[in-house]
N, C-alpha and C positions, 0 to 999 in steps of 0.2 A: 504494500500500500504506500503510494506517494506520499510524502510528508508536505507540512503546508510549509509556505515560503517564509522564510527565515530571514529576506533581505528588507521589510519593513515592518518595525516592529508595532508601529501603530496602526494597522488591520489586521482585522481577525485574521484567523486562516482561510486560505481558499476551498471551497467543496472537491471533497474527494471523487475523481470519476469513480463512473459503476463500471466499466466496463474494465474487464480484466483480461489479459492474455490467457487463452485456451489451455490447459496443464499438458497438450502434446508439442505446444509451440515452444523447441528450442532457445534456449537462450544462448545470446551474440558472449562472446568471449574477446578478451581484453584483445585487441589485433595490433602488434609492434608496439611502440611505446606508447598508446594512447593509453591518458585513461576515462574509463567510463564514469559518464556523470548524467544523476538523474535528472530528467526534465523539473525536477519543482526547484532545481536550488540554479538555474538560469539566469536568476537577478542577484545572485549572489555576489557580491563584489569582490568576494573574493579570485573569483574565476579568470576578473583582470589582471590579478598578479600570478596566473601562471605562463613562465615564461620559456622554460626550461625545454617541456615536452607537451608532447598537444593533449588534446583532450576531447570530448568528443559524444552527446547526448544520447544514451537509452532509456529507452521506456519498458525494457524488462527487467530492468537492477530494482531489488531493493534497498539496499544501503542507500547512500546519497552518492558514494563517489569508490566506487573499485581499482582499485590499483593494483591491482594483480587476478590473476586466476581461482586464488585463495583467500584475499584481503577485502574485504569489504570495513566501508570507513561512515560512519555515521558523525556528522556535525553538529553541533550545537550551538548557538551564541547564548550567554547567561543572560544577556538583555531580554531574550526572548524568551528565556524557562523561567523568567520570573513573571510571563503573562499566561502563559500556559506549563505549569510546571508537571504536569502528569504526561505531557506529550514525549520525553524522552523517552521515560519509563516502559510506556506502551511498545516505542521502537526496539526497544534494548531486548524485553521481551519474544517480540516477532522476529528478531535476529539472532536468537539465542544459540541456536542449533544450524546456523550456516556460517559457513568459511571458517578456515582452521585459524586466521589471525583478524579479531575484528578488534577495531579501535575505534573509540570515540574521543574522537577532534572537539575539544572545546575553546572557545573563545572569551576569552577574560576580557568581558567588555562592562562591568561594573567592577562599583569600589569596593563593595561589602561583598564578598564572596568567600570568605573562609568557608562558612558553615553550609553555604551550597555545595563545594568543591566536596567537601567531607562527605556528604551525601551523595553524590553522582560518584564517589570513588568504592563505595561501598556499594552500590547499584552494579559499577565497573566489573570490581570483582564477582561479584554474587553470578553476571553473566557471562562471566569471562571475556570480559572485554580489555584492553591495553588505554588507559586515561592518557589523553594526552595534550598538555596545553598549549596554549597560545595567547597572545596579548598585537596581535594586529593580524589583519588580511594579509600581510605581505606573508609574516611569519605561519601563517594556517599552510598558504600555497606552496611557501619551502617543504615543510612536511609532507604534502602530497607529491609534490618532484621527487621526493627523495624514497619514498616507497614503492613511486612508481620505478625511478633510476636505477635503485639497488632490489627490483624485481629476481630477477635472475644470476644478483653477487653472490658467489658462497660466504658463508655464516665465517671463516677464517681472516674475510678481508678486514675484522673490528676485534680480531683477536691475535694475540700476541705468537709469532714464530718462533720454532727451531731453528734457524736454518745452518750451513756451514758454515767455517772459520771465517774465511770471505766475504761471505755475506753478511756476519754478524760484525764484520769491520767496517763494511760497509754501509750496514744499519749503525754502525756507532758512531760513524762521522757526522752521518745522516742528522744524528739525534742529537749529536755535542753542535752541529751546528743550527739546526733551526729550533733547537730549544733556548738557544738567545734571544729567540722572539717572545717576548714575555708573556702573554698568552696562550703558546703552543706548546705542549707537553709529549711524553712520550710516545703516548698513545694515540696523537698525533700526527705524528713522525711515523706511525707504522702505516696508519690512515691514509694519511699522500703519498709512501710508496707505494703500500699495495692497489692505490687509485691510478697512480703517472707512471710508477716505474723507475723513475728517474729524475735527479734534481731540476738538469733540464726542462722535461716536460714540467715539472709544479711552476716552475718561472715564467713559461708560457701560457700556464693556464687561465683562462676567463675567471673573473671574479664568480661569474653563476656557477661553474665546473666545480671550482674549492667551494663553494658554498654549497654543495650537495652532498659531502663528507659528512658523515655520520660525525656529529661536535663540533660543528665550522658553523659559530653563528656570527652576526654582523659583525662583531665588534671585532672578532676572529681574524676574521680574512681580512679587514681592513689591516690587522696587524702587521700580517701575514707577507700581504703585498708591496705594502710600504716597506717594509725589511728588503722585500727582495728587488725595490724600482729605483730606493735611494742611491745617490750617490757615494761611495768609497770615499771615506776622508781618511787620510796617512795620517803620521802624529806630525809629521813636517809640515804637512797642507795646513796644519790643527795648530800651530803656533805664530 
């Protein structure tokens, strides 16, 4: 069942259609990097900050926005469960028993929200869902690039290696040098290898690329980059 829209918080919800797709009608599966998104959340604003990978309307999903084969992502704005606060709950429900990884996307768009948060986190669990917040549109649509992105990473790419003498030289250069970036740690540093490869490529890459890094949030990659765009001052140049 389509959820009412969530991009104006001062009307009600829109009426639900009756009409339903057929239980023999197939449903469309996520096709390259798009991800599927429900027709009610259209006026969503957030939809203009993604920038990353495309995206793309069905009217057979029921979550709000699929990003994987497996992942289905339910939205919320707390502006809005505090006009309708039974509406998550019902969805959280009817999604209880589909996709092995569901998460509910929230958006901290008021000031008092401790004690909401604390409730949708115990709703979260009880349905097995992954809470997961946000505090702008920009920051909801990174979230969605980034599960759409790392659809098909293996689970090793945000975990710590073995590897050989070589490489674990290599990794320690890696990590004595961009862990001077105050911000960036070592976990890191295994992050934009196992993402580039190579120092080179993380120098080359777009601000959007490092900012799909599972821990690479704004303030991050501005760190990040400026490290790496600055110019070289000798202690000679320096006196």
């Amino acid at each position: 069942m389509n959820p009412p829209d969530q991009s104006d918080t001062n009307n009600s919800p829109s009426p639900l259609s009756a009409s339903m797709p057929p239980p023999s009608q197939p449903k469309r599966r996520t096709l390259g990097n798009a991800i599927l998104v429900n027709p009610a959340q259209q006026k969503n604003p957030l939809l203009r900050c993604i920038h990353n990978v495309p995206y793309e309307f069905d009217d057979t999903i029921k979550p709000d926005y699929v990003v994987g084969a497996t992942t289905g992502v339910l939205y919320l704005s707390l502006r809005y469960h505090r006009l309708y606060p039974s509406y998550i709950y019902d969805r959280l429900t009817a999604l209880s028993r589909m996709y092995v990884l569901k998460v509910l996307l929230v958006l901290v768009d008021t000031d008092d929200h401790h004690s909401v948060l604390r409730e949708l986190n115990i709703a979260a669990i009880k349905h097995n869902f992954t809470l997961m917040l946000s505090w702008s549109h920009e920051e909801t649509a990174r979230y969605l690039e980034t599960y759409k992105a790392f659809e098909f990473k293996p689970d090793d790419l945000i975990r710590e290696k073995m590897n050989g003498p070589d490489d674990n030289d290599y990794v320690a250069k890696m990590t004595d040098c961009l862990t001077h970036v105050r911000t960036v740690n070592k976990t890191d540093v295994l992050t934009l290898i196992s993402t580039f490869g190579s120092f080179q490529a993380i120098t080359k890459a777009s601000t959007a690329q490092i900012a799909l890094c599972p821990g690479f949030g704004e303030v991050k990659v501005k760190d990040l980059q400026q490290a790496l765009t600055q110019p070289f001052v000798t202690r000679d140049s320096a006196r």
